[in-house]
C-alpha positions in Angstrom: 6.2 -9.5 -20.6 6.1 -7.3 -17.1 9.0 -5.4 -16.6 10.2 -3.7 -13.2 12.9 -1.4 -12.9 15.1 -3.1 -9.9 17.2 -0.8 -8.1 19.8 -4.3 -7.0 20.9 -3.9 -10.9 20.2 -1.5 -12.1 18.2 -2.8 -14.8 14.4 -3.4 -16.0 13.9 -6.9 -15.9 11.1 -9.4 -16.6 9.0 -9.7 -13.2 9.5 -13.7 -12.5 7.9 -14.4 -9.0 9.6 -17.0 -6.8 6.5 -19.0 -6.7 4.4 -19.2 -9.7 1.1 -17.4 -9.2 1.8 -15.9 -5.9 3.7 -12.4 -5.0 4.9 -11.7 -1.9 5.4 -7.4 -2.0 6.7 -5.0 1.7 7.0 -1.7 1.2 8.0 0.9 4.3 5.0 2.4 5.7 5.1 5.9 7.5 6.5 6.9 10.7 3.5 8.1 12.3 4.6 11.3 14.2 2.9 13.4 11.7 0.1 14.5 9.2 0.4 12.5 6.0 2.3 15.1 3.4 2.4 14.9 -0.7 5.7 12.5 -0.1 3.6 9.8 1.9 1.0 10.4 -0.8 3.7 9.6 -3.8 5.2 5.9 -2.4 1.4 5.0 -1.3 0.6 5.5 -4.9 3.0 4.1 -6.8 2.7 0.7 -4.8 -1.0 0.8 -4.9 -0.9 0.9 -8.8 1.6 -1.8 -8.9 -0.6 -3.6 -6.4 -3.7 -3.0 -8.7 -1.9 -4.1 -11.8 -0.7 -7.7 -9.9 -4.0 -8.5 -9.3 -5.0 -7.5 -12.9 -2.6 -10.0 -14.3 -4.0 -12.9 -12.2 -1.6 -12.6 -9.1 -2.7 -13.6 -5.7 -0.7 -10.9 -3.6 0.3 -10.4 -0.6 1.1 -6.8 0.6 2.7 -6.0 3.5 3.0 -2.5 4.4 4.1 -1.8 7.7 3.9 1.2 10.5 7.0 2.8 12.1 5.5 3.8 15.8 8.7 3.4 17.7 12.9 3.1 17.0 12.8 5.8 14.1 15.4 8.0 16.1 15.8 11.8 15.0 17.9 12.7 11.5 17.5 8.8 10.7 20.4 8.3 12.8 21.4 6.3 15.9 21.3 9.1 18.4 18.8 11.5 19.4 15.3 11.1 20.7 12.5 8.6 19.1 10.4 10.8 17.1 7.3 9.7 18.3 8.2 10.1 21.8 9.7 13.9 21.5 6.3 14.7 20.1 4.1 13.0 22.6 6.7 14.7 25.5 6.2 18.3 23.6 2.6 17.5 23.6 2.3 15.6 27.1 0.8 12.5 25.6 1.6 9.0 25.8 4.0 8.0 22.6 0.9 5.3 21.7 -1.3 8.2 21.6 0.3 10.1 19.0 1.3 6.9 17.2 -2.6 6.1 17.2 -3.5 9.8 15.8 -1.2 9.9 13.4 -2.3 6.5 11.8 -5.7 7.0 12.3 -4.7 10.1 9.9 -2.7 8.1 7.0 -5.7 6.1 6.7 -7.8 8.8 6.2 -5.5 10.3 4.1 -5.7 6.8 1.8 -9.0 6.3 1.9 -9.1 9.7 0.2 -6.7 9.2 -2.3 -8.2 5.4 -3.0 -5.2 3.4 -2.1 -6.5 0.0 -1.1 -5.7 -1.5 2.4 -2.8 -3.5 2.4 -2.9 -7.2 3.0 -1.1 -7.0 6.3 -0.2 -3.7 8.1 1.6 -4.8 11.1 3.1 -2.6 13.7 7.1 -2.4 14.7 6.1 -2.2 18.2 4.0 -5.6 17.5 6.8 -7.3 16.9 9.4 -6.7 19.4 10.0 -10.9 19.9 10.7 -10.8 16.6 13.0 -8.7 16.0 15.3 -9.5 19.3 15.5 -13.5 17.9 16.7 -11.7 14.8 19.1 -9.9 16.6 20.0 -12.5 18.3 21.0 -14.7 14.6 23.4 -11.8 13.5 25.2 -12.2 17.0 25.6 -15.4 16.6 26.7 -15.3 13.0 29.1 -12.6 13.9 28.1 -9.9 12.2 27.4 -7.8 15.3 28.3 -6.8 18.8 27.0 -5.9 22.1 28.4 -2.6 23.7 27.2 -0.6 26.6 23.8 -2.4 26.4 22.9 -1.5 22.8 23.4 -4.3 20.1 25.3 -2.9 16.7 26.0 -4.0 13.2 29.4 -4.2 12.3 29.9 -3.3 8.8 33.3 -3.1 8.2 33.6 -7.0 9.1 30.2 -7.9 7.1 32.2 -6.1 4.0 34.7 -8.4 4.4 32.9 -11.2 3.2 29.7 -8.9 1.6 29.1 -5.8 -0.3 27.8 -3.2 1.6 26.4 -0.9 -1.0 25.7 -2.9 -3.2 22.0 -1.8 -3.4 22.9 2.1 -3.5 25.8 1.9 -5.2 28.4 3.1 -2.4 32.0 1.4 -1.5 32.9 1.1 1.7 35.8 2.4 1.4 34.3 5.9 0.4 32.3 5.7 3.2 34.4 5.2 5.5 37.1 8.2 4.1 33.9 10.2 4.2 32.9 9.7 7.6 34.0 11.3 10.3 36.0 9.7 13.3 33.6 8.8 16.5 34.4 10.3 19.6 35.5 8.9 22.7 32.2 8.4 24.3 30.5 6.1 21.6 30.3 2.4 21.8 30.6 2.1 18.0 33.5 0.3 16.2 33.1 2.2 13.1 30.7 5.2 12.6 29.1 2.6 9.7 27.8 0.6 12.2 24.0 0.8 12.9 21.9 0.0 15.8 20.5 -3.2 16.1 19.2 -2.8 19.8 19.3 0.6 21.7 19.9 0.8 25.6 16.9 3.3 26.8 17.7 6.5 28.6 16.7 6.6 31.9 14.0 9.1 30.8 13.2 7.2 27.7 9.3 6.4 27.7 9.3 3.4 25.0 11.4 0.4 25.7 11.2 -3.3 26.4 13.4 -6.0 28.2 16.2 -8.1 25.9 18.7 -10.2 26.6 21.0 -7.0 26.5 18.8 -3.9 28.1 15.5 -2.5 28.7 15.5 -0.7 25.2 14.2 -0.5 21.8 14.2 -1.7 18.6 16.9 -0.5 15.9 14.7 1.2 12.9 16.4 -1.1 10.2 15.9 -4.0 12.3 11.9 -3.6 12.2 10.9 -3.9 8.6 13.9 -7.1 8.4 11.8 -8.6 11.2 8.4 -7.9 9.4 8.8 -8.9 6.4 10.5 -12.2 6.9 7.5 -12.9 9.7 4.9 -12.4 6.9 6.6 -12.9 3.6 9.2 -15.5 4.6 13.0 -15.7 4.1 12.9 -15.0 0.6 10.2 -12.8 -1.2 9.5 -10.8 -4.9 9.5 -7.0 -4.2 10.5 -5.0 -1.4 9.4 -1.2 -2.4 9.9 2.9 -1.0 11.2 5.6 -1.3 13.9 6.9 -3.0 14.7 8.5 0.4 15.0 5.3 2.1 17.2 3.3 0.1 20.4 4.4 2.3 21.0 3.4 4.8 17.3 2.0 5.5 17.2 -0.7 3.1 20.9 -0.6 2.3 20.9 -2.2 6.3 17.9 -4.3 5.9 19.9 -5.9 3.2 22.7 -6.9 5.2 21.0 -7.7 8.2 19.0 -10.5 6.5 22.2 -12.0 4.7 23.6 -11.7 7.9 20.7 -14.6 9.2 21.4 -16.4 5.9 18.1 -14.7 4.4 17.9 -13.8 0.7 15.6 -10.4 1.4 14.1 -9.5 -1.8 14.3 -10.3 -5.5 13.5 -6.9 -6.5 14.0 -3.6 -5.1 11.8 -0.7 -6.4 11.9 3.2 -5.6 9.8 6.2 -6.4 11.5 9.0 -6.4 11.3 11.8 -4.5 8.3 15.6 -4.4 10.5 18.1 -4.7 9.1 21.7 -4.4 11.1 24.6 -5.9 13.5 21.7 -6.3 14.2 20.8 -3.2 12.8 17.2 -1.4 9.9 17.8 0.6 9.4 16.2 3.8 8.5 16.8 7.6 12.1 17.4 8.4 12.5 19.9 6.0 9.9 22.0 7.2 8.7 22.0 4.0 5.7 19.1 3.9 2.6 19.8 2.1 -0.3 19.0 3.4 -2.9 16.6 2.2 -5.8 18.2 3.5 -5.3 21.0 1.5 -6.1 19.5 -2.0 -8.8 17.3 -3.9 -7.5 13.8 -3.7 -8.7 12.8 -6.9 -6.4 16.1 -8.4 -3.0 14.6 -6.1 -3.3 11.1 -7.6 -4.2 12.0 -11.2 -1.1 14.8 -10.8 1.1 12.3 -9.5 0.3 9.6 -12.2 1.1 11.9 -14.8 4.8 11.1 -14.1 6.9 8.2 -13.6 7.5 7.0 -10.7 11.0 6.9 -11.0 11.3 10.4 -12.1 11.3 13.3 -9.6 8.2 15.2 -9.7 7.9 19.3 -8.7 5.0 20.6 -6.8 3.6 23.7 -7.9 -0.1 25.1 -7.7 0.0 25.6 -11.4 0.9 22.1 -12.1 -1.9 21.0 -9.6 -4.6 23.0 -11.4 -3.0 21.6 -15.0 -3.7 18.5 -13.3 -7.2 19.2 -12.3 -8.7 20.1 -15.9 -7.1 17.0 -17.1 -8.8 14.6 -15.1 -12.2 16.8 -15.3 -11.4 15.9 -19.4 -10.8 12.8 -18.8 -14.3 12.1 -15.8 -16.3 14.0 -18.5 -15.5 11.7 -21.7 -16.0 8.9 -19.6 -19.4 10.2 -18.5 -20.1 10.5 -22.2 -19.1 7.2 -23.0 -21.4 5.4 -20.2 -24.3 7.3 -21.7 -23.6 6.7 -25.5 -25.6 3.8 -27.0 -26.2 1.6 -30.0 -27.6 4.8 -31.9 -23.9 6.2 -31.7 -22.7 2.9 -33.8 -22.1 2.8 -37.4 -24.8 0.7 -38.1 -27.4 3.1 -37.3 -25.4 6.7 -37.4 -23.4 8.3 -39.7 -21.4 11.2 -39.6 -22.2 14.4 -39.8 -19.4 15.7 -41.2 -15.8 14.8 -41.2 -12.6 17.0 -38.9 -10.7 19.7 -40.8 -8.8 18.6 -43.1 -11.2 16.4 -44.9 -10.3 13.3 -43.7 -12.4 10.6 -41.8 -11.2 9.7 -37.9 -9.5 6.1 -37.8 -12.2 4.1 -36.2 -11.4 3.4 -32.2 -10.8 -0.3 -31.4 -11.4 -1.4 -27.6 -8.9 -4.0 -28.3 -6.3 -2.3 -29.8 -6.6 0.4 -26.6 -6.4 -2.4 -24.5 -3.0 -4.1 -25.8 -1.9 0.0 -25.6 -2.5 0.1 -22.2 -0.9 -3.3 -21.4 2.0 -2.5 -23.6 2.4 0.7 -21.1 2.3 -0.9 -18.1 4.1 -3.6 -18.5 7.4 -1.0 -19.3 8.0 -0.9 -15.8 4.3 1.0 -15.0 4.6 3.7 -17.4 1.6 5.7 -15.9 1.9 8.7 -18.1 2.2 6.6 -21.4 -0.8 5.2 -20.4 -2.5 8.4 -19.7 -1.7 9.8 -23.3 -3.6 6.6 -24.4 -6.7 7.5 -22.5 -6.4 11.2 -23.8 -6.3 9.8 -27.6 -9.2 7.7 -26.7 -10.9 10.8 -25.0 -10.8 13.1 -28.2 -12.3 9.9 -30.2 -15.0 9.6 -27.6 -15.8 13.1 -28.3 -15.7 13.0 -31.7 -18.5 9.9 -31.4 -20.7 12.2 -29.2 -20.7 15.0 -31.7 -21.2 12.6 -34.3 -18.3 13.3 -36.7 -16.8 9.9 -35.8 -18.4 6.1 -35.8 -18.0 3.4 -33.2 -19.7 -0.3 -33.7 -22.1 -1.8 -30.8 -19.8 -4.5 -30.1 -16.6 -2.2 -29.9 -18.9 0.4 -27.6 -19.9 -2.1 -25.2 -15.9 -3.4 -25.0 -14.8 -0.1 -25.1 -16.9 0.7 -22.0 -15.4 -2.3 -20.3 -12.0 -1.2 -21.0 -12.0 2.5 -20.3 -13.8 2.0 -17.0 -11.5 -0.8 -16.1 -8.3 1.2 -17.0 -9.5 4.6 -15.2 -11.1 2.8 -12.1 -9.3 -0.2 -11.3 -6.0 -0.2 -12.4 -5.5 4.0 -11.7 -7.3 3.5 -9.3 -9.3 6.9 -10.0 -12.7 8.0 -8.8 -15.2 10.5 -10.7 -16.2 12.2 -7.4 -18.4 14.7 -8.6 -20.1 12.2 -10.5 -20.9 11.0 -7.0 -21.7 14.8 -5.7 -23.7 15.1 -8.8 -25.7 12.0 -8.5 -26.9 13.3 -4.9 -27.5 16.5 -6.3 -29.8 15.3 -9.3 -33.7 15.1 -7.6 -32.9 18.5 -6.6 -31.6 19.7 -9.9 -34.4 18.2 -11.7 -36.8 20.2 -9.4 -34.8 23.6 -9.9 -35.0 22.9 -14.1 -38.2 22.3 -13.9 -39.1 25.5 -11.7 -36.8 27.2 -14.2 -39.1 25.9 -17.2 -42.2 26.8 -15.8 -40.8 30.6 -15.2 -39.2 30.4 -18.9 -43.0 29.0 -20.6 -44.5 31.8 -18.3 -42.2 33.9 -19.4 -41.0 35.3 -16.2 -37.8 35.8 -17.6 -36.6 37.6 -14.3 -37.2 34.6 -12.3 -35.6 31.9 -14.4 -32.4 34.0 -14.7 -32.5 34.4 -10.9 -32.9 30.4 -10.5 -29.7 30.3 -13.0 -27.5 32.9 -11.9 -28.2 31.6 -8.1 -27.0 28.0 -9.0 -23.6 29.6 -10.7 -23.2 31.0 -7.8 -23.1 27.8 -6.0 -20.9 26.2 -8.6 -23.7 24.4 -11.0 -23.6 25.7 -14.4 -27.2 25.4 -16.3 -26.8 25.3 -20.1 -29.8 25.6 -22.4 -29.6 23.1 -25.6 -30.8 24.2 -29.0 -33.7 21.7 -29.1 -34.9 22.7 -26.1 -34.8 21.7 -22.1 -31.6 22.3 -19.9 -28.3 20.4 -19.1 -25.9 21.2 -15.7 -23.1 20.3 -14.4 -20.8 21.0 -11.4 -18.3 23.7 -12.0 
């Protein structure tokens, strides 16, 4: 049974799709006014291996992950400039032009890290019809108002009849104690309410005509739009960050049962980077860039916890991370090259571990149901992880011959690990790829080194050695003769 924690009740519960077979997922893409950061990276992730694992249990999926590129207003608020366009004014460029960059970047940035495309990546600005007939259905349904030219929710009435906070847990009375007064000059009711429609500023680059004003798009409103264009009224998982679930979704919620929509079945958060303890993100100042670390390192680092835990950056933690998935890239290595001769049938032991006691033998089925029996906790990515780890130290033991594997279980056990580590993690051994490239030149350099060694030109196959250390390929000599290398 596949469980997912939903954040609506607080509660793992069996994942029961609304139409047999089929899975309808959205989960809020970036606001592109930026370099992708380790907080992009996290969300991306986490939906990517819940994407992987739907399609692993037979699911025919359809992922919707969209792009903000316009209506995402400074501080998440209803005032201020649109992100995109104070950038492309600092930088004198046209707001699609830095919308452009900046996803032109995040895909990058995913291609690296190995999160597949999603089904459907459609743009707010894309869908401007949309969203304004949407608007227009909460108007008529009452739940909102038009004032000055901008179009607002009105929460306090929608409570009346609805609970808004239901999804993070808030009361609207709370809020509304905790909130302070508006001022004369706003065309809010309540300082609850959100923007549905903004007026444009006379000096306000991105807008479009409605029924109200040449403006813009509310940020709440876009993803509603989106997801009910693609996914329908009703649909299985809405995911994001932790970050997002007030007001963001808390709005989206109300907005569609505003229209009469049901909105999601499940709603799923990952929580939030922290580094030093505190969130990371752009606004903070305190974003860490992508660029600046091996992908493979980032995903493996960020698997290692659940994604409903927080998770601290730290260099150390990184380079923890690193030797771990080296480990774990090397056994599997090992594994791909073991054959039959490693079986019981045809190899014994050499001797057994300290202690005196023979290793349990290593079951590809058994692994298999481990794995499942992870995942299906609500995508307990480090649980599984252990279980690859366990797995890794048997592998070893096969290779050095103290433990025994059958032909049958090698060849499943093949099947599974690369499976596990590659498709549903979604890893990639990279410098397996760098050292596949690298391999008609190695095997001219050891055989250049050999030639100095039978000559005995000692000098000149220490040079050959100490000149590849030096560009990170370590040559080791084996006992029975010849020369191995890897990268460093």
């Amino acid at each position: 049974m596949f469980t997912l924690y939903n954040t609506l009740t607080r509660r793992k519960e069996e994942f029961v799709p609304l139409v047999p077979g089929h899975v309808g997922m959205y989960v809020c893409g970036p606001t592109v006014y930026g370099p992708p950061h380790l907080g992009h990276a996290r969300s991306a992730i986490t939906f990517d291996i819940l994407f992987r694992y739907l399609k692993f249990l037979g699911y025919r999926v359809r992922y919707v992950r969209n792009i903000t590129d316009v209506g995402h207003l400074e501080h998440d608020a209803d005032e201020g400039e649109d992100k995109i366009a104070k950038l492309a004014r600092l930088e004198k460029l046209e707001p699609m032009e830095v919308a452009q960059m900046y996803t032109n970047s995040y895909h990058d940035a995913m291609r690296r890290l190995n999160v597949l495309p999603p089904s459907i990546e459609p743009l707010a600005s894309g869908h401007i019809i949309e969203q304004i007939e949407m608007i227009k259905h909460i108007l008529d349904a009452g739940y909102a108002y038009e004032a000055g030219g901008s179009v607002y929710f009105d929460v306090v009435k929608y409570s009346r009849e609805h609970n808004y906070g239901e999804l993070s847990g808030r009361k609207i009375e709370d809020m509304l104690e905790g909130t302070r007064a508006l001022d004369g000059g706003s065309d809010k009711r309540s300082p609850l309410d959100f923007a549905l429609w903004k007026k444009a500023s006379p000096e306000h680059i991105m807008r479009w005509p409605s029924p109200w004003s040449d403006g813009f798009p509310g940020w709440h409103m876009e993803c509603s739009a989106m997801s009910e264009k693609y996914l329908g009224k009703r649909f299985d998982i809405h995911g994001g960050g932790l970050d997002l679930m007030f007001p963001h979704h808390e709005a989206e919620i109300a907005q569609c049962t505003a229209c009469g929509d049901g909105g999601a079945k499940y709603w799923m958060h990952n929580n939030m980077i922290t580094t030093g303890g505190q969130k990371m993100g752009k606004s903070l100042g305190n974003a860490v860039s992508l660029e600046d670390f091996d992908p493979m390192v980032i995903r493996f680092f960020m698997l290692q916890a659940h994604y409903r835990s927080t998770l601290d950056f730290s260099h150390e933690a990184l380079a923890a991370a690193e030797k771990g998935l080296e480990r774990l890239m090397k056994a599997v290595e090992t594994l791909d090259n073991l054959s039959s001769r490693s079986s019981s049938e045809e190899r014994q032991p050499a001797a057994p571990p300290s202690g005196g006691l023979n290793p349990q033998p290593l079951q590809a089925s058994g692994l298999e149901a481990k794995f499942r029996e992870a995942m299906n906790d609500d995508l307990n990515t480090p649980i599984v992880i252990s279980h690859l780890f366990d797995a890794v130290r048997v592998i070893n033991q096969i290779h050095d011959g103290t433990a025994t594997i059958g032909a049958e279980d090698l060849a499943q056990l093949k099947t599974v690990m690369n499976t596990w580590v590659f498709d549903i993690l979604g890893l990639r051994n990279d410098k397996a790829s760098d050292e596949s490239a690298l391999a008609p030149v190695m095997d001219l350099m050891l055989q250049l080194r050999a030639e100095a060694k039978n000559n005995k030109d000692w000098a000149m196959s220490d040079r050959i050695r100490d000149g590849l250390a030096a560009a990170g390929i370590k040559v080791m000599d084996k006992k029975e003769g010849g020369s191995e290398w890897q990268l460093q």
